[in-house]
C-alpha positions in Angstrom: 83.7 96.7 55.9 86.1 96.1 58.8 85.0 95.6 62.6 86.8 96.9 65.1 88.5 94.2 67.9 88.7 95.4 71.1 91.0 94.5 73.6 90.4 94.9 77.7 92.3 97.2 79.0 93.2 95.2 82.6 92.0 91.3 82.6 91.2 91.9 86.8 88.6 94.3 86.1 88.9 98.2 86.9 91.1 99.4 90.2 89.5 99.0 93.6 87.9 102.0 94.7 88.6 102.5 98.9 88.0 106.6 99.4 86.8 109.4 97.4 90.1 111.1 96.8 91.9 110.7 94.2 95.6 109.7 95.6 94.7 107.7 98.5 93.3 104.8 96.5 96.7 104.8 94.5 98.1 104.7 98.2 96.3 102.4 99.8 96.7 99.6 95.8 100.4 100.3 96.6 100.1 99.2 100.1 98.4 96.3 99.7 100.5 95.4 96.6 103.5 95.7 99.2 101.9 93.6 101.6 100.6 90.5 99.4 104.6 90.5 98.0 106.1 90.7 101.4 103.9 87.9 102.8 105.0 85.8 100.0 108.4 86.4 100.6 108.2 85.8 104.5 106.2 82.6 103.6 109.1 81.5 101.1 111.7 82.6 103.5 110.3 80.4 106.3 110.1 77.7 104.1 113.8 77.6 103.1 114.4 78.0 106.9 112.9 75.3 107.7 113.5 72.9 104.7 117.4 73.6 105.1 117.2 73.1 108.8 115.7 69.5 108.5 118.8 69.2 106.7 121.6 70.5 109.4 122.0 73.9 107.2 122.1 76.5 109.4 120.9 78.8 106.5 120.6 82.0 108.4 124.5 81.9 108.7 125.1 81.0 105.1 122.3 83.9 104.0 124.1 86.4 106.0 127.7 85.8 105.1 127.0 85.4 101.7 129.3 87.5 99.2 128.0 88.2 96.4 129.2 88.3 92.4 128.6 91.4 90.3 126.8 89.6 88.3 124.5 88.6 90.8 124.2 92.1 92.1 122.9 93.1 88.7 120.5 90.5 88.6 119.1 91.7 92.2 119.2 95.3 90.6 117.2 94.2 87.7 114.8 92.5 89.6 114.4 95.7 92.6 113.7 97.7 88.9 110.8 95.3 88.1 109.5 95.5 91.5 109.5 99.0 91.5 107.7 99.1 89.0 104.8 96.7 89.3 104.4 98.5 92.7 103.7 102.0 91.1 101.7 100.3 88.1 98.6 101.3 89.9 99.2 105.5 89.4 99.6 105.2 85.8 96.2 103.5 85.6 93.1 105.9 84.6 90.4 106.2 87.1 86.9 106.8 87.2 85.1 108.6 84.2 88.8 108.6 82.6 88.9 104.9 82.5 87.9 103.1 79.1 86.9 100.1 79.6 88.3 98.6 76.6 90.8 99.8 73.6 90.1 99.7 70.0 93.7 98.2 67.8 93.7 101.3 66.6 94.5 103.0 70.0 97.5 100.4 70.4 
């Protein structure tokens, strides 16, 4: 006799629930995903500024000049592709009644 494991489908619990229809609480998950990255990135940003400045680097000038390689530029495409999509990973979760809360290994 076997038993069956189950695995949870998201380890943060099920999606916030804001408003009753159905694609504003996809909206508003994006938004606030948007806004918890961007105020990481102004945080980090301000922190270079500041660190480099302590130093005599004006960093602003060496940000904005910078050229760079292709194989850079890849990198940042690759990275704008994960991004994009962790920020529209909340529409392809299920929702209410259609959201199990776990998955037997034989679903996977």
């Amino acid at each position: 006799m076997s038993t069956a494991t189950t695995i949870p489908l998201d380890a943060a619990g099920p999606r916030p629930t804001f408003f009753e229809g159905s694609g504003v609480d996809e909206l508003m998950s994006m938004v606030l995903e948007l806004a918890a990255e961007l105020w990481v990135v102004r945080e980090r940003v301000y922190r270079l500024e500041a660190a480099a400045g302590s130093k005599g680097l004006d960093l602003t000038t060496l940000v904005e000049t910078l050229e760079l390689t292709s194989a850079q530029t890849a990198q940042l495409a690759d990275l704008r592709e994960r991004f994009t999509r962790g920020l529209f990973r909340s529409l392809n979760r299920p929702t209410g009644d259609n959201a199990p809360e776990s998955l037997s290994m034989g679903d996977l």
